[in-house]
N, CA, C and O atoms as CSV, one atom per row, in Angstrom:
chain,resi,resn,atom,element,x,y,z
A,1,UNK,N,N,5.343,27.528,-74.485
A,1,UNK,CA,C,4.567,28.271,-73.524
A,1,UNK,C,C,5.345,29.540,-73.192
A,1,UNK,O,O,6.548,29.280,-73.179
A,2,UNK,N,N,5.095,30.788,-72.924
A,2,UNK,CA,C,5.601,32.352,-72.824
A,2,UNK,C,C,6.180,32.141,-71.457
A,2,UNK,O,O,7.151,32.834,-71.151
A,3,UNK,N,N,5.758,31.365,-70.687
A,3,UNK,CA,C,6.936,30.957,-69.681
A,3,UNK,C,C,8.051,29.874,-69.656
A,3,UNK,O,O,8.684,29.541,-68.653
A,4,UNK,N,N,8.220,29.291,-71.119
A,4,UNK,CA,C,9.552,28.887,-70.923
A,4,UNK,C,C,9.206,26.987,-71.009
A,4,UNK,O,O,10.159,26.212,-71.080
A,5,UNK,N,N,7.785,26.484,-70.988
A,5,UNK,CA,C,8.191,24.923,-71.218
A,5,UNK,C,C,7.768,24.516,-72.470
A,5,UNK,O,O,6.683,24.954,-72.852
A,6,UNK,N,N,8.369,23.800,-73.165
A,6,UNK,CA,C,8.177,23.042,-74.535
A,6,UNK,C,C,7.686,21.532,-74.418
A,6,UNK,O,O,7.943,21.058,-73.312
A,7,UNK,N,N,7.009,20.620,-75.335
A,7,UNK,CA,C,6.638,19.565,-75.974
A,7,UNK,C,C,5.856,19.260,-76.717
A,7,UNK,O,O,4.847,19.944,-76.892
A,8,UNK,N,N,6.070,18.253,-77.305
A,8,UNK,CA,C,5.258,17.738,-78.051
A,8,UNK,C,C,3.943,17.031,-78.081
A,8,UNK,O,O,4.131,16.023,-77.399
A,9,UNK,N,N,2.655,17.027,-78.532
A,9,UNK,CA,C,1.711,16.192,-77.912
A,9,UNK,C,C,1.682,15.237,-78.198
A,9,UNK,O,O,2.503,14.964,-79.073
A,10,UNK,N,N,0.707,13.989,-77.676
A,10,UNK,CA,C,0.185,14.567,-76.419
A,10,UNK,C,C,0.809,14.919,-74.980
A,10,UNK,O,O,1.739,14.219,-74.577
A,11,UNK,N,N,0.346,15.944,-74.215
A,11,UNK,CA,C,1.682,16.216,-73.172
A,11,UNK,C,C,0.835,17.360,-72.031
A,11,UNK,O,O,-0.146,18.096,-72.143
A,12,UNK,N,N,1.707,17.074,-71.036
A,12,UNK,CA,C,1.338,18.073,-70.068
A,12,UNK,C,C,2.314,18.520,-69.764
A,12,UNK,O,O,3.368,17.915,-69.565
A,13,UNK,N,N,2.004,20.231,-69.640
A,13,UNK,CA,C,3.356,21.019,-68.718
A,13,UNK,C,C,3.426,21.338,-67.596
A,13,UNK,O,O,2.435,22.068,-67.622
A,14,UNK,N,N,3.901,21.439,-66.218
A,14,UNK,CA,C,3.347,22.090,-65.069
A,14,UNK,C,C,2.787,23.668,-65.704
A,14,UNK,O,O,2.975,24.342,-66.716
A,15,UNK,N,N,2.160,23.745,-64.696
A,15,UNK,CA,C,1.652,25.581,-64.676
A,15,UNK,C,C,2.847,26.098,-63.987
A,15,UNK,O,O,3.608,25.579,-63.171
A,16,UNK,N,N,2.795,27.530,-64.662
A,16,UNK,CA,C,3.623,28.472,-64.418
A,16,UNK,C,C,3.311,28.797,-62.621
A,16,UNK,O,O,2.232,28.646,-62.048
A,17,UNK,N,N,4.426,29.205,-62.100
A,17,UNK,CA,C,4.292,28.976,-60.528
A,17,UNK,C,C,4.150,30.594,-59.890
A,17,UNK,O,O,4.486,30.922,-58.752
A,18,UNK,N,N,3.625,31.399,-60.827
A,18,UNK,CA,C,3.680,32.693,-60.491
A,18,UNK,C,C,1.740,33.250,-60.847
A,18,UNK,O,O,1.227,32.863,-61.897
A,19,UNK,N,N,1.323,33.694,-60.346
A,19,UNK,CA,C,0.269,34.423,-60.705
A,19,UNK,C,C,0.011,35.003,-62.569
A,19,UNK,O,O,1.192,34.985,-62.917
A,20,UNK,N,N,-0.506,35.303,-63.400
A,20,UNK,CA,C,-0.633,36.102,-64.631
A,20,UNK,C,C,-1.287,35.652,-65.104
A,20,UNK,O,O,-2.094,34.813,-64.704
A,21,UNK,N,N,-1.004,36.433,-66.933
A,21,UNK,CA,C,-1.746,36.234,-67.514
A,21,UNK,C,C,-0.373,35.683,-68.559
A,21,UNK,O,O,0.611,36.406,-68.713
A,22,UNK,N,N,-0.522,33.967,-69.392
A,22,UNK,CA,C,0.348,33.431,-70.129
A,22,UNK,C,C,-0.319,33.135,-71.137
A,22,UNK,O,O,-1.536,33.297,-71.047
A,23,UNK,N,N,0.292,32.564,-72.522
A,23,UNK,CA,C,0.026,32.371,-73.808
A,23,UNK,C,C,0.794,30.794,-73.452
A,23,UNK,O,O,1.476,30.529,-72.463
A,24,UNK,N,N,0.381,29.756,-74.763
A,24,UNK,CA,C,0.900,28.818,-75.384
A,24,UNK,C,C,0.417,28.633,-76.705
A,24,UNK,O,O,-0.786,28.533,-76.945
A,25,UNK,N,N,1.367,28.580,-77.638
A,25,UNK,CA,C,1.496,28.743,-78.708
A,25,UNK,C,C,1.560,26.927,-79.279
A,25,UNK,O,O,2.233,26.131,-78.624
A,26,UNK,N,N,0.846,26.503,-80.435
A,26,UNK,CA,C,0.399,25.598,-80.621
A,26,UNK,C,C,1.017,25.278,-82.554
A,26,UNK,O,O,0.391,25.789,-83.484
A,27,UNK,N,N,1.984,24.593,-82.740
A,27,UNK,CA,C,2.316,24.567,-84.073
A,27,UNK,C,C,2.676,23.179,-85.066
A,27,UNK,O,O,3.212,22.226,-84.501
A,28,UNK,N,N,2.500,23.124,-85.929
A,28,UNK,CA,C,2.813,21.964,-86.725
A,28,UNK,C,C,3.306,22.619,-88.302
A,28,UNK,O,O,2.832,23.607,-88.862
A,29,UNK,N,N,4.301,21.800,-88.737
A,29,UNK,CA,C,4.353,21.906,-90.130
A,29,UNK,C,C,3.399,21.705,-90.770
A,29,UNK,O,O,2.738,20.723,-90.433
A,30,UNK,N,N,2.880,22.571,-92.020
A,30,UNK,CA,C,2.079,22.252,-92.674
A,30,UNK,C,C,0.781,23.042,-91.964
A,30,UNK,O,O,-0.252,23.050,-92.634
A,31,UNK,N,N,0.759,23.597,-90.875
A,31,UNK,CA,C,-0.085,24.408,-90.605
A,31,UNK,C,C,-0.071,25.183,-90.098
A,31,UNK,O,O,1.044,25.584,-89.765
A,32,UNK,N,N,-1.356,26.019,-89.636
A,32,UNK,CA,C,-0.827,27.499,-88.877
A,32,UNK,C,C,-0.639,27.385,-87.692
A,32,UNK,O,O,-0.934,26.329,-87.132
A,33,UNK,N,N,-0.092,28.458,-86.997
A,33,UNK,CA,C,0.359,28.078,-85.469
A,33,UNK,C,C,-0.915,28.697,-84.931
A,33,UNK,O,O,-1.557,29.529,-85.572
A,34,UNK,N,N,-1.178,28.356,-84.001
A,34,UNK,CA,C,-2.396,29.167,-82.741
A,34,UNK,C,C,-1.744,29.696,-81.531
A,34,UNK,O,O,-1.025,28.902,-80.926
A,35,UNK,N,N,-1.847,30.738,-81.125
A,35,UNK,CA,C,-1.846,31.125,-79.818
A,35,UNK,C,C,-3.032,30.913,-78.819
A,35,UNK,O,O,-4.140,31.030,-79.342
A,36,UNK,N,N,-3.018,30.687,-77.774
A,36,UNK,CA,C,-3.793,30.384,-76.969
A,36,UNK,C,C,-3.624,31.309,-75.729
A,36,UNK,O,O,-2.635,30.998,-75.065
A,37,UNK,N,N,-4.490,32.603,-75.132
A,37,UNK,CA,C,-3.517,32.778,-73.830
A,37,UNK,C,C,-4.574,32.261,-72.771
A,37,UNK,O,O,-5.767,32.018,-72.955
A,38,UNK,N,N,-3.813,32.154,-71.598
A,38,UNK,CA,C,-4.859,31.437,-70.275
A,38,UNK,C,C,-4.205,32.384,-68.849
A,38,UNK,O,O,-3.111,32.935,-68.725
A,39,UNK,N,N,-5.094,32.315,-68.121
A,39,UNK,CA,C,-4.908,33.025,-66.729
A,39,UNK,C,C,-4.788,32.127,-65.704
A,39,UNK,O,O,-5.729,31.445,-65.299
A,40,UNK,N,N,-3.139,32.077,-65.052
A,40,UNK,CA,C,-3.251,31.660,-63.854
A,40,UNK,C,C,-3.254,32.735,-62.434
A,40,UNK,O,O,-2.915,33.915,-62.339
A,41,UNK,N,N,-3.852,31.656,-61.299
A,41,UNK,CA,C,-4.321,32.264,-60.097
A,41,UNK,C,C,-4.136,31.662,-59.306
A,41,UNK,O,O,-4.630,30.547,-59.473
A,42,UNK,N,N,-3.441,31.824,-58.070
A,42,UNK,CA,C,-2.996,31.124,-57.210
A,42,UNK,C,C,-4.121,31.355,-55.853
A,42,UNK,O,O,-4.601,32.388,-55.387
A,43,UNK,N,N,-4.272,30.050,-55.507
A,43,UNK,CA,C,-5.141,30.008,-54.509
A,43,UNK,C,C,-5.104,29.301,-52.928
A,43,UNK,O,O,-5.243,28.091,-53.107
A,44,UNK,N,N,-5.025,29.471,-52.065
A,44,UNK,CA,C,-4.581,28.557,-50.814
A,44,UNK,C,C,-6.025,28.103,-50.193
A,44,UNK,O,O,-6.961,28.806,-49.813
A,45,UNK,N,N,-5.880,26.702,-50.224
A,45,UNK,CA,C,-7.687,26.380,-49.309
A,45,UNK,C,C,-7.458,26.551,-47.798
A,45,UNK,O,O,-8.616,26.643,-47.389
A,46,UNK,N,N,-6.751,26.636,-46.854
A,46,UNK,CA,C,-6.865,27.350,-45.866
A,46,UNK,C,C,-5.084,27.869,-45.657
A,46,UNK,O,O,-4.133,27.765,-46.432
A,47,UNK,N,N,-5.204,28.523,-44.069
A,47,UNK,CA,C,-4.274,29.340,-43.578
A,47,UNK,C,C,-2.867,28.505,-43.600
A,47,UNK,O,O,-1.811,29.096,-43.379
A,48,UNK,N,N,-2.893,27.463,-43.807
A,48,UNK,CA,C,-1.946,26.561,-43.209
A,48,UNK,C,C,-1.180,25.896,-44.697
A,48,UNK,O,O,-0.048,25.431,-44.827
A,49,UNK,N,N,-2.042,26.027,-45.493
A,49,UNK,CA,C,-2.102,25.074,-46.832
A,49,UNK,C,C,-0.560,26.020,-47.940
A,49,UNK,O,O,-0.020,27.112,-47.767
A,50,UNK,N,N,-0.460,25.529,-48.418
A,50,UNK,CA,C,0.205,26.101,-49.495
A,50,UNK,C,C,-0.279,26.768,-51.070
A,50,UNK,O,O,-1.277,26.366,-51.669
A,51,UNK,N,N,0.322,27.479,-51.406
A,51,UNK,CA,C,-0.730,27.956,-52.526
A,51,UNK,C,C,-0.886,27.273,-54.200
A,51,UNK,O,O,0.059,27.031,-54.950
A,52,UNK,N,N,-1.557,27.175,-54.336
A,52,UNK,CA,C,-2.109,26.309,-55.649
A,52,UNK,C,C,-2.603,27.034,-56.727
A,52,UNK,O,O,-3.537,27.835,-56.715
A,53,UNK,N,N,-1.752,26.619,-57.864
A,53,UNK,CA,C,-2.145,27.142,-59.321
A,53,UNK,C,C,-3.653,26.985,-59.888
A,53,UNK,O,O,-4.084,25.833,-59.837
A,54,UNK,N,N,-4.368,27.792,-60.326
A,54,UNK,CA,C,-5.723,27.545,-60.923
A,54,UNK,C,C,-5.344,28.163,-62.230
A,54,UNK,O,O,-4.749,29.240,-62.250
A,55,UNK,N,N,-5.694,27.467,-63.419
A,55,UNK,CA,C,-5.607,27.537,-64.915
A,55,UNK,C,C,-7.208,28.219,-65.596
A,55,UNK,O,O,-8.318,27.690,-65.572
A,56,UNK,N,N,-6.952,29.049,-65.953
A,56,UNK,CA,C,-8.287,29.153,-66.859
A,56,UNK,C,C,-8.053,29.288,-68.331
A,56,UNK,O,O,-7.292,30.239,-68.508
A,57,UNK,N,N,-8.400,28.719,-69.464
A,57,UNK,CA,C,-9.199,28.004,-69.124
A,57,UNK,C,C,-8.586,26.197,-68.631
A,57,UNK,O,O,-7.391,26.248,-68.338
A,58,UNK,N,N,-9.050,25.065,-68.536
A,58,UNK,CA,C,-7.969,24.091,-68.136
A,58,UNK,C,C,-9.154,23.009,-68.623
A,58,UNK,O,O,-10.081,22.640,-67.901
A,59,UNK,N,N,-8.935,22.610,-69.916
A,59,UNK,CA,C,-7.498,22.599,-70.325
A,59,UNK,C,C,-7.222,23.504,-71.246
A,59,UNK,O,O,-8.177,24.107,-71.735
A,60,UNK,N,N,-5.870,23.813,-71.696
A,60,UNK,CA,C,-5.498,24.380,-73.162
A,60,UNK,C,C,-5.568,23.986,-74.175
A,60,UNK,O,O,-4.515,23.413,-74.457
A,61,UNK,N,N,-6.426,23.955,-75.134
A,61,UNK,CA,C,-6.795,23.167,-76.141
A,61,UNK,C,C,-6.826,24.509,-77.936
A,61,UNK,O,O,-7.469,25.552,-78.053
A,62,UNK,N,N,-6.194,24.067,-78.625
A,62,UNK,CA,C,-6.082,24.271,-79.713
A,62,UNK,C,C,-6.546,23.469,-81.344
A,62,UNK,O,O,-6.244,22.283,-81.478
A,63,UNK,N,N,-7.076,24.004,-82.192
A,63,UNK,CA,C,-7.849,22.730,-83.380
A,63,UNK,C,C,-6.735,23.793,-84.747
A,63,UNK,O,O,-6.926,24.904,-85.241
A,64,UNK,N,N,-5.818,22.949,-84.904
A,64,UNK,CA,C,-5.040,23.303,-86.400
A,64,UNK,C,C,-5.654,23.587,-87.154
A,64,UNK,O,O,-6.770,23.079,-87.042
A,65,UNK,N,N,-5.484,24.472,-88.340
A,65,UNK,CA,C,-5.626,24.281,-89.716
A,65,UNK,C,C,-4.905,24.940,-90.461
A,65,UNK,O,O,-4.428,26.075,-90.448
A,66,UNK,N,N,-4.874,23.470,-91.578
A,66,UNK,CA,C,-3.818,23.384,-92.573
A,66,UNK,C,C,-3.569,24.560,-93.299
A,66,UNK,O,O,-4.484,25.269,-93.718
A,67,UNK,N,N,-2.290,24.823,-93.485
A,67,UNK,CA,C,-2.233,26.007,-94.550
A,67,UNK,C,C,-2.622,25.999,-96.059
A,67,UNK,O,O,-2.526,24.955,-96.704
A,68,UNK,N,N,-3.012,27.025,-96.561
A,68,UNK,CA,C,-3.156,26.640,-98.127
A,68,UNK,C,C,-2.268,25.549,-98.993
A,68,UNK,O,O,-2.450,24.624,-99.784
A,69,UNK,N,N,-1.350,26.145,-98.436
A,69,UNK,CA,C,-0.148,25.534,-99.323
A,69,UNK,C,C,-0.274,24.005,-99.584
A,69,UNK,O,O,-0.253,23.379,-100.643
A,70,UNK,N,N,-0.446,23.495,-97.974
A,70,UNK,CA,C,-0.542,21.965,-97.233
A,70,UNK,C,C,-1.771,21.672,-98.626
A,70,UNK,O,O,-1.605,20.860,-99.536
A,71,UNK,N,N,-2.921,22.547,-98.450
A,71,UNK,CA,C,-4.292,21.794,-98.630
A,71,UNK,C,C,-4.046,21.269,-100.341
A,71,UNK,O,O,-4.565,20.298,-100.892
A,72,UNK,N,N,-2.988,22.370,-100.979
A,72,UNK,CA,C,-3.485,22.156,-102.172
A,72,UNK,C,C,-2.324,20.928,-103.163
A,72,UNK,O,O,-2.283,20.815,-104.388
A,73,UNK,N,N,-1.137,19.819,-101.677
A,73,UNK,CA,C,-0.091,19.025,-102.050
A,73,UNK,C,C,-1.335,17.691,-102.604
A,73,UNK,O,O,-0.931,16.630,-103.079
């Protein structure tokens, strides 16, 4: 993720704790990588509350495909 968390799936990362606009990058051997970028937005439901990450889109979802190379072992 362009802010800094890694794993493997299946998996969840926290959201980035700052307002923007972030990427996560999606890869496997044997195929191509995807970028993905998503917009977070921080939101407070009232005066008192603390502020809360909103993801768009949520979830982050990526669909592989194999490289030539892969298709033709």
């Amino acid at each position: 993720m362009s802010s800094g968390g890694t794993c493997k799936t299946p998996c969840t990362l926290p959201p980035p704790d700052k307002a923007g606009d972030y990427s996560v990058t999606f890869g496997l051997t044997g195929y191509n990588t995807v970028t993905v970028p998503f917009k977070v937005t921080m939101k407070k439901e009232n005066w008192y509350s603390s502020e809360s990450p909103t993801i768009e889109p949520n979830p982050v979802t990526a669909t592989l495909q194999q490289t030539p190379a892969a298709r033709r072992r």
